[in-house]
N, C-alpha and C positions, 0 to 999 in steps of 0.2 A: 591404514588409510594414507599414512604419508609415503609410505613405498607407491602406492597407488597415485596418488599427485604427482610424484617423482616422473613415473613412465608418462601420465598426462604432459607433464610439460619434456622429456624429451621427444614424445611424439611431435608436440606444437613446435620446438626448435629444428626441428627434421625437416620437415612440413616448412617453415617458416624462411630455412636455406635452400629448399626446392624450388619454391614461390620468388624469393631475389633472383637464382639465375635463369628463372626462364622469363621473370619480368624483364628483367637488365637484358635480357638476349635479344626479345620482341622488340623492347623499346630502341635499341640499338641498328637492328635489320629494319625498322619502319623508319625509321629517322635518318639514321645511315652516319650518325655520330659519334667521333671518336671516343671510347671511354674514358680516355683518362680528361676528357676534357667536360664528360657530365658528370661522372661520381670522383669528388677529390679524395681518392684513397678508394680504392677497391676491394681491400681485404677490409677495410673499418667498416666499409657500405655492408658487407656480409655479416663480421659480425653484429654490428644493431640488428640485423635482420635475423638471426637466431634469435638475439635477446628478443625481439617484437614476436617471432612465432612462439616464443617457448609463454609470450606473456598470453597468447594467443590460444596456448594449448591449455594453461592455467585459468581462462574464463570458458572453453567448454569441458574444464572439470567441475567447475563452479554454476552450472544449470542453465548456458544458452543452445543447447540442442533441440534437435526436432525444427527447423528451423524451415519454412519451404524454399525454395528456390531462390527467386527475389528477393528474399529476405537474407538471406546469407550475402545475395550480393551487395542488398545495402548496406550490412554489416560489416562486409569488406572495404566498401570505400571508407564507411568513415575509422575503421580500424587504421587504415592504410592513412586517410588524411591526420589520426593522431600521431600515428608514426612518424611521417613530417614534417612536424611541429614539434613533438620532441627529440626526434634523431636526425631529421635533416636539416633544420632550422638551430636548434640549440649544440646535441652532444656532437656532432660529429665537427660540425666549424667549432666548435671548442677545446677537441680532442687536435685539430688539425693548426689549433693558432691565434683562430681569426675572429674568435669571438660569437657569440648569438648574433643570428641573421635576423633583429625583429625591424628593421626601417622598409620601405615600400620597396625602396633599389634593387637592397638583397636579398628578401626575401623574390620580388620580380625576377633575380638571378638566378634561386633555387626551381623555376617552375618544370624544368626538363625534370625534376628530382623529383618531384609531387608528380607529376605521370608515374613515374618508377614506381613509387610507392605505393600507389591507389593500382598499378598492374599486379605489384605484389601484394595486397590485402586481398583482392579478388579473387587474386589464385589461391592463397591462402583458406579463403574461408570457401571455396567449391570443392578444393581439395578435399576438407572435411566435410562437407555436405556429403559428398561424392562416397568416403569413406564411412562415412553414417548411412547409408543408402544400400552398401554393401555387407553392412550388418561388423564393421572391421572396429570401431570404435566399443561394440558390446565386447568383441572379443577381449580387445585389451581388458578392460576389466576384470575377464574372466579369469585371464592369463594371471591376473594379479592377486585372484580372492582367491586364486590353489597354492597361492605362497602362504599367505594366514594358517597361523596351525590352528585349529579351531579348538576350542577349552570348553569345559563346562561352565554353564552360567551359574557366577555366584550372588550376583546382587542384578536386582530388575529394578529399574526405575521407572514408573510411570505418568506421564505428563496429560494432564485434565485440556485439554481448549485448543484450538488452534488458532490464538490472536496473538499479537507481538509476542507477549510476555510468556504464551508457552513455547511456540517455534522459538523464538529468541534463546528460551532455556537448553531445550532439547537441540540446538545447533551448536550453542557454545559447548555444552558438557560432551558431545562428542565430539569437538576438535579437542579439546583436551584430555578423552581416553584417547584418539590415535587409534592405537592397534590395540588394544586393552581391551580384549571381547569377554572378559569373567562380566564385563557389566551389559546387559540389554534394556536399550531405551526404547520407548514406546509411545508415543505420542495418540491421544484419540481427538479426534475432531468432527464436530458436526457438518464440515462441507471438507471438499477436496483443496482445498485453496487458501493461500494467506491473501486477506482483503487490506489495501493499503487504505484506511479510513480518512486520512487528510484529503483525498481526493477525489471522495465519494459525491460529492457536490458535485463532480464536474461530468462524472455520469449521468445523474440525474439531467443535467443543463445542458448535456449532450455535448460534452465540450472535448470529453475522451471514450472508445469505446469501453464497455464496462469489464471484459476480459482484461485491458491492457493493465489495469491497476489488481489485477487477482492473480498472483505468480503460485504454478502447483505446487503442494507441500514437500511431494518428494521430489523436485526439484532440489531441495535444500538439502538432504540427504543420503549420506551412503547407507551407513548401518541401523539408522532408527528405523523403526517398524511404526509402519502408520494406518491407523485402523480409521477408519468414516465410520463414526456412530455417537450416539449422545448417552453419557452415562445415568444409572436411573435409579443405584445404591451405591453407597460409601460405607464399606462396615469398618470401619479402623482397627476394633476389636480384634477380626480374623485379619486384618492388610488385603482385603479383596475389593473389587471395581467391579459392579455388572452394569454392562455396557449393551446398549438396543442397538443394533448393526443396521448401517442403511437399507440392507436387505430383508430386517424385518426380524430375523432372528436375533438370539442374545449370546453372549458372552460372559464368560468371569476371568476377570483378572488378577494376577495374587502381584501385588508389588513389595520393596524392601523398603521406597522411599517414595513418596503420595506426591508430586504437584499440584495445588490448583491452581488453575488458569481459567477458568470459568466463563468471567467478565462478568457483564452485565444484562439485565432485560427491562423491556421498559416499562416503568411505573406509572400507571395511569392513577393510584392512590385511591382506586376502588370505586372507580368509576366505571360501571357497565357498558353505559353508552357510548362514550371516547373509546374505552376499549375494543369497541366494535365497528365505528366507524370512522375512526383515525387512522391513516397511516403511519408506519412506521419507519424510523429512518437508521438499520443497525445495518442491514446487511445488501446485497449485491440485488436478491431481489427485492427487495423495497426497493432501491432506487430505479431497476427499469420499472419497477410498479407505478411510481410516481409518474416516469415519466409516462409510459403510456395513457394513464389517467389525464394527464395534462393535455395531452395528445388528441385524445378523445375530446374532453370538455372545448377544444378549440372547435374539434369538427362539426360538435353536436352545436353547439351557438353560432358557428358560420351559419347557418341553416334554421335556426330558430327566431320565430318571426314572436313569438312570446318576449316581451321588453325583461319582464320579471327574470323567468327563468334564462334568459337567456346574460341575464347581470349576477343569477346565482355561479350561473357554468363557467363566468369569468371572475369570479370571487374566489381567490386561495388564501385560506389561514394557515398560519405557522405560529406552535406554539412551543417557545423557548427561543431565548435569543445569547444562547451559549454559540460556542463556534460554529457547532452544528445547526442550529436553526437560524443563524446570520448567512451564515455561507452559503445555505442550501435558498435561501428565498431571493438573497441577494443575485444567486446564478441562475434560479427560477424566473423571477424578473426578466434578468436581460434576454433569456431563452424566448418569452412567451412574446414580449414588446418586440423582438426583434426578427419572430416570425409570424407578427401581424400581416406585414405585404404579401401574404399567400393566402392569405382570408380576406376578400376584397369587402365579406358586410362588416366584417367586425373592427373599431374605433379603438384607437388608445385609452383615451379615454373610459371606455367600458372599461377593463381591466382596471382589476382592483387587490392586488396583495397589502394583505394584514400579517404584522409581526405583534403577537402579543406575550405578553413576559410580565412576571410579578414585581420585579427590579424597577428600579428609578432609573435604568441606561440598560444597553444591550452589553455584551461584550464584557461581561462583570472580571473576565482574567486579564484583561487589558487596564491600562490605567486611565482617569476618565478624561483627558485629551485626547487619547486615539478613541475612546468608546464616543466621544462626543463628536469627533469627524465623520466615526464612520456612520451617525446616524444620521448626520446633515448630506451625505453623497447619497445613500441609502434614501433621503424622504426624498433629494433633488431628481431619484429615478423611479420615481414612483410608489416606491414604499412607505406607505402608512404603518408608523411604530404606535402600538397600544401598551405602555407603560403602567405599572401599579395595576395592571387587572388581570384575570384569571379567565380560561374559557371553562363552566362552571357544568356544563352539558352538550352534547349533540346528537343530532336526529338525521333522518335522511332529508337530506339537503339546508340541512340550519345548523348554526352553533350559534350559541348562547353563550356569552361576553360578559359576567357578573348576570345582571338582570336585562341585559338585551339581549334578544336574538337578531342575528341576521342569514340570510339567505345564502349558500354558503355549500358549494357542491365539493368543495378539497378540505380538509383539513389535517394537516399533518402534525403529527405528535413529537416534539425532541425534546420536552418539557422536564423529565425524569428519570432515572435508569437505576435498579434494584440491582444488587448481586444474585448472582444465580439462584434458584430457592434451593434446589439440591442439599446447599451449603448448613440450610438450618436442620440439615436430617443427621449428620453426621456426629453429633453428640460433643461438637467442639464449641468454646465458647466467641459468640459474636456479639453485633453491636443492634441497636434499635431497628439498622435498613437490614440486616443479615447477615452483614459482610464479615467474613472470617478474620479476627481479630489476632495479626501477629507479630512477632519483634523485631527488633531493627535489624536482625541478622536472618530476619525472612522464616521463623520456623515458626510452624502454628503455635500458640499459646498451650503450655500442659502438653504438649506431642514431643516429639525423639525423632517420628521419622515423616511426619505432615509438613509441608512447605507452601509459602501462598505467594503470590505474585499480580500484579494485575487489580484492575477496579473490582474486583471478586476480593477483596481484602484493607484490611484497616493495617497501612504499613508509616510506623516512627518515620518522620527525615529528620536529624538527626543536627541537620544543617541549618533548618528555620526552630526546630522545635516544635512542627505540627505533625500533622500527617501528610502523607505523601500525596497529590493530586491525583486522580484518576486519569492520567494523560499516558499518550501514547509513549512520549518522550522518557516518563520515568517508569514507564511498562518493560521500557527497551533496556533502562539502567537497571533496574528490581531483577531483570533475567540475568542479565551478564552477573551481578553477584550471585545470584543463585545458583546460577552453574559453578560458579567459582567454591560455593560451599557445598555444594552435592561434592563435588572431586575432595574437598576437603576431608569433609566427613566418610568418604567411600576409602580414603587412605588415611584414616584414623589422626587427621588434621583439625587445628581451632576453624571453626569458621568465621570468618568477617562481617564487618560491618555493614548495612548499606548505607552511602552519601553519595547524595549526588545535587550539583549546584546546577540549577534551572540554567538554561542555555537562554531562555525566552519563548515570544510566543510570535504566532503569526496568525493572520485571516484576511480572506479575500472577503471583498462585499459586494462586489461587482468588477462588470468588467474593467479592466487595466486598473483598480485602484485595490489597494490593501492596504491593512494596517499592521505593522513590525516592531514588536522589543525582542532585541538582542542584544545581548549581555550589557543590560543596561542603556542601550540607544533605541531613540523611537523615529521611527520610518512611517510615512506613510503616503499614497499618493502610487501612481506608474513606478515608481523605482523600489517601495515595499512588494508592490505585486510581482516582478521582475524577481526579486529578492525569495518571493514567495515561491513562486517555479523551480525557481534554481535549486534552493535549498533543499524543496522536496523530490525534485528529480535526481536527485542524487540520490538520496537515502533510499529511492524506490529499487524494490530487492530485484536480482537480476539484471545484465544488460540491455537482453531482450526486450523487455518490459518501460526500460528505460527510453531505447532507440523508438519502440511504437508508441508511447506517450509523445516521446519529442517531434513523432511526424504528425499524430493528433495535432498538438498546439499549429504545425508549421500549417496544418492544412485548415485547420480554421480562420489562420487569417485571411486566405483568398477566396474560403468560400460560405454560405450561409449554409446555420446549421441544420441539420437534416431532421426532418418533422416525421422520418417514416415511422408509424407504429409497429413497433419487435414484439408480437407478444410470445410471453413465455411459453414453454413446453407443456404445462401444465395447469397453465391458464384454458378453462373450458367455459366459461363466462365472462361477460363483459365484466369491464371492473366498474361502470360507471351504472346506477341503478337509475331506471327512466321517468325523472320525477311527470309524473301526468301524461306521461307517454300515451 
């Protein structure tokens, strides 16, 4: 694998010195100006411009291909625009004397150089379009996987889930086999896709499309093998996995060293009811589910001359007011109130969202200064917080609130979440919810070669003296040690510890406002939310994925958001049932 990176980025450095001189050439013959008088130093302008292709060729070895057309070319400018902020603006006036260009003058100075560069990233990145098109980039790979001597497999790893905590595992333990093929990894997963869940609310709220936060699995990989299907026996006894394939058929898997990754499903605590007419808030379809249901109930009460029913179709409940049921009702809100003016009968007024939770505050990981801001911004937009109560039943079109019902056509469920059940067939020992009970160095309890990760398990922090949160954040640290000890254990090493000191937390609750603790400071207001973008756009896997989230946000703010009903593939019924239709 690392020979294979090797050729990636001397292709991108190739690539990257072809793209400077036919940029510097254009720009030169259209301008008609002297070089030495726009690039100071000509051979330094070239070499940053390998360095920039070869960084170039090193992100489509890292999963931005497939890219169309116009996409590549927005890719390029703003490649090309970082280019110019880091090599025209900083190293090259640094390298030449004169210091970082950051004042308005000089940078004003540099603009003939920011053409050059944004000519150079364009060509750069059609270059590789162009050689993806002609099938030249498969080659390379090929060219590379008949260098590998290929070995028998001695050790199979098999990794349970496709949420952070198992890609996370299965990514890190294969950079650090390298070229080290005695081991095959194998990851199984119930969808095609890793789903970024911090910003699953904003699908829902229409605020990103829902693709843009879902980056493919094998994007993420060269050599792990990834199977789509949900496993449906754990024998430990024999080390076997049988796995139900998307396709309907089944599978057996013999492994050396078990993952789970699991997660979690949601707990309705044995309630039939809720369990059947609540929504559910885990994955990609749920959230266009929601949305479209939202969608719907506006359509059906523009048009419904019934006062009642037409105040059930604008009543949404939400029940749990953890991140996930603050963030989703809070972007519910702003979504629904904010495409009122395209329903000329329906009032503000009518609309009515309910957040109810058994807690005395919303936001229980937050401390209760930001929990108690965010419920005064939160009640100031309309959101009614029902505190200290339980929704104890529901029916078509009612839920029942302790011993009230109200009339009531949404109700969405983020109240509770189970470890996988699977988890209790396996003959290992867990806790009252299920969860796989294991040690601070991440190995099942009584197991040798069982491993657990993720909200699918009971894991020591070591750090506070509890157990580890069920958060993404320590899904993401729990993996990186776990791969650190598979490699341990696979080259007859101690394995380590896990610790890991909370970074903090964050949540949106509506538009422009959030609330932020980071490493001990609290934020909150436009500049948490701000904060809140930022931080998670980074961390969001893939470039690609990155650049279409950031044109999402640029393009919401100039235009209103879009009410069209998507319905799914496999959607063959309305989702909204016709109360007295």
């Amino acid at each position: 694998m690392q020979k294979m990176e090797t050729r990636w980025v001397q292709l991108g450095a190739s690539l990257g010195g072809l793209a400077a001189l036919i940029s510097l050439g254009l720009f030169l013959i259209l301008s008609g100006s002297d070089p030495n008088s726009v690039v100071p130093g000509i051979l330094m302008y070239f070499a940053m411009a390998l360095l920039g292709g070869a960084g170039y060729g090193w992100l489509l070895r890292t999963g931005i291909r497939n890219l169309k057309t116009y996409e590549s070319i927005v890719l390029g400018v703003v490649y090309g625009a970082a280019n110019w902020v880091f090599f025209g603006l900083v190293i090259i006036p640094a390298l030449a004397g004169m210091g970082p260009q950051w004042n308005a003058a000089d940078a004003a100075g540099q603009f003939p150089l920011l053409m050059i560069y944004l000519l150079q990233g364009v060509i750069l990145a059609l270059a590789c379009h162009r050689m993806q098109a002609l099938g030249w980039l498969h080659a390379v790979e090929s060219s590379y996987a008949g260098d590998e001597i290929e070995t028998d497999i001695q050790q199979r790893v098999v990794v349970l889930g496709g949420g952070f905590g198992g890609v996370t595992t299965a990514q890190e333990l294969e950079k650090r086999l390298g070229d080290y093929s005695h081991v095959q990894i194998t990851l199984v997963s119930q969808t095609n896709h890793l789903l970024f869940t911090p910003m699953l609310a904003e699908v829902t709220a229409g605020g990103v499309e829902a693709q843009h936060i879902s980056a493919p699995l094998r994007a993420f990989f060269r050599r792990v093998r990834v199977i789509r299907g949900e496993p449906t026996e754990i024998n430990a006894a024999e080390n076997t996995v049988s796995v139900k394939l998307s396709s309907g058929s089944s599978m057996t898997l013999s492994y050396n060293h078990l993952v789970l990754a699991l997660g979690a499903v949601p707990n309705f605590f044995g309630n039939a009811n809720l369990e059947r007419y609540a929504f559910t808030f885990k994955s990609l379809t749920d959230a266009i589910h929601i949305r479209n249901h939202v969608i719907e109930c506006l359509e059906r009460a523009d048009s419904e001359m019934n006062p009642e029913r037409r105040r059930a179709r604008l009543t949404f409940v939400v029940v749990g007011a953890g991140f996930a049921g603050s963030e989703l009702i809070g972007g519910l809100n702003d979504f629904v109130r904010g495409s009122l003016w395209y329903y000329k009968h329906l009032r503000n007024e009518e609309v009515m969202f309910l957040l109810v939770h058994p807690g005395e505050r919303i936001l229980p990981e937050l401390s209760t200064e930001l929990a108690l801001y965010a419920e005064e911004k939160m009640t100031a937009r309309g959101v009614t917080i029902r505190g200290s109560a339980r929704v104890t039943d529901a029916g078509l079109g009612s839920v029942t609130i302790g011993d009230e019902s109200i009339a009531a056509e949404t109700l969405i469920w983020t109240a509770g979440n189970l470890p996988n059940p699977i988890l209790r067939n396996i003959g290992c020992e867990t806790d009252k919810r299920g969860a796989i009970i294991a040690d601070e160095k991440l190995l099942v309890k009584g197991q040798q070669n069982l491993w657990a990760v993720g909200d699918c398990a009971v894991i020591p922090d070591v750090v506070t003296g509890k157990n580890a949160p069920p958060t993404a954040q320590y899904a993401l640290r729990e993996a990186k040690t776990l791969a650190a000890n598979l490699y341990a254990v696979l080259n007859q090493r101690e394995p380590i510890v896990f610790r890991h000191h909370s970074q903090g937390a964050l949540a949106v609750v509506g538009h422009q406002t959030a609330c932020a603790e980071v490493f001990g400071f609290k934020f909150s207001g436009l500049f948490a939310w701000l904060m809140w973008r930022g931080i998670y756009l980074s961390k969001l896997p893939t470039l690609e994925k990155k650049v279409r989230v950031l044109l999402d946000w640029i393009i919401d703010v100039f235009f209103p958001r879009d009410i069209t009903y998507a319905p799914l593939v496999d959607e063959t019924v309305e989702t909204i049932p016709a109360i007295g239709d």
